[in-house]
C-alpha positions, 0 to 999 in steps of 0.5 A: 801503370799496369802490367802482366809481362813476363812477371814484370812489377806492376804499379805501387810495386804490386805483382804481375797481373794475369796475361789475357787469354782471348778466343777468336773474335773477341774485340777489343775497345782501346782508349788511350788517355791524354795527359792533364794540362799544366797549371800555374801560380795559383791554379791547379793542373788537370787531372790526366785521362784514363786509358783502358782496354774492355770487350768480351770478358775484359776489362782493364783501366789504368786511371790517370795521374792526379793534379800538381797542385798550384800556389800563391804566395799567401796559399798552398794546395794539395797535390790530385788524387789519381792513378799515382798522385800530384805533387802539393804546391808551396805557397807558405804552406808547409803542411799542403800534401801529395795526392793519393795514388791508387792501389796496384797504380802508382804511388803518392805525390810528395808534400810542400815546404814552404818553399817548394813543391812536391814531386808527382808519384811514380809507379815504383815510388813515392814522389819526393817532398821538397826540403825547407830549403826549397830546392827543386826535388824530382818525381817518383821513381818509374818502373822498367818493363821489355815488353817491346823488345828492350828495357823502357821506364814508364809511369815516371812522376814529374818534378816539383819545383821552386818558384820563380825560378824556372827549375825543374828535375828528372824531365823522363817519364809520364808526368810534366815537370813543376816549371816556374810560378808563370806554367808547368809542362803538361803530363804526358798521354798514355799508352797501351801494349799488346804482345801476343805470338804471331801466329795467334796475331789476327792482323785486324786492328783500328786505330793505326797501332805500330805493328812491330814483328821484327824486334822480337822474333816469333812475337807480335808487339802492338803499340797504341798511342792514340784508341783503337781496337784489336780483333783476336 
């Protein structure tokens, strides 16, 4: 997660980064991630796509988030290593840990018990380390940005949950929830934004952004789900 709106908090609860300044005519390269596939009993999930925006003078990547780590019943694993980490996977493994998240991303997963899975990383908080008891925990906490008009939370982390039972906790946000020792719901795709003044908008774009020029008024708001590019 990163973010250089309106001094808004960017990932790992690092400060805002520097807004762009583009002459006309720079083009700008959009790649939209998609989130990593689920696991299951014993296997781990993928690690998500990265999404980034490059051109002339430019270049910015927000890596995808790490793995959430699978287990059996005689073994656990450690939870991926990315933009914010994965949650460790129980397995009678209690010391089986969160990945690491990166710097000015998002934050680590959190750690097993030997009755549960940690949660994911956030990106304004560490991921929740399941209890002894093995209840099901959510997690990292998101961050809130109004760069599209209104408060949105992103960079949410998912749950950790607790086998067989088909439990999960805190379902908003990027990353998928731990489900029950069968699958886990897959994380979700990226996203990229660009707010500029209107009258600095160019109006060529690819990719099919959505366009918003009405929620805020004097400003433009792109919203890529899927790559493109933006033509200052």
């Amino acid at each position: 997660y990163r973010n250089s709106f309106a001094s808004e908090t960017s990932g790992r609860n690092s400060s805002t980064e520097t807004s762009l300044t583009l002459n006309a005519g720079v083009a700008l390269t959009i790649t939209v991630g998609t989130g990593g596939a689920g696991g299951g009993s014993a296997a781990n999930g993928t690690v998500g796509n990265a999404s980034s925006m490059t051109g002339t003078g430019v270049s910015i990547t927000s890596t995808g988030g790490g793995y959430g780590a699978g287990a059996s019943a005689s073994n656990g694993a450690d939870g991926g290593n990315g933009g914010a980490g994965g949650g460790g996977a129980d397995g009678n493994q209690p010391s089986a840990t969160g990945g690491s998240g990166t710097a000015s991303q998002g934050f680590d997963g959190g750690g097993a018990s030997s009755n549960g899975a940690g949660g994911g990383g956030g990106a304004g908080a560490v991921g929740a380390s399941s209890p002894p008891s093995g209840r099901p925990v959510a997690g990292g906490a998101g961050l809130s940005s109004s760069i599209t008009g209104s408060a949105v939370t992103r960079g949410v982390g998912g749950s950790g949950s607790v086998a067989p039972a088909a439990t999960k906790v805190d379902g908003t946000g990027n990353g998928g929830d731990g489900s029950d020792n069968v699958a886990t719901s897959d994380g979700a795709d990226g996203i990229v934004i660009l707010r500029m003044s209107t009258v600095d908008y160019s109006g060529t774009t690819t990719g099919s952004p959505t366009v918003d020029q009405s929620t805020v008024s004097g400003q433009t708001i792109l919203i890529y789900t899927g790559s493109g590019s933006y033509t200052s």
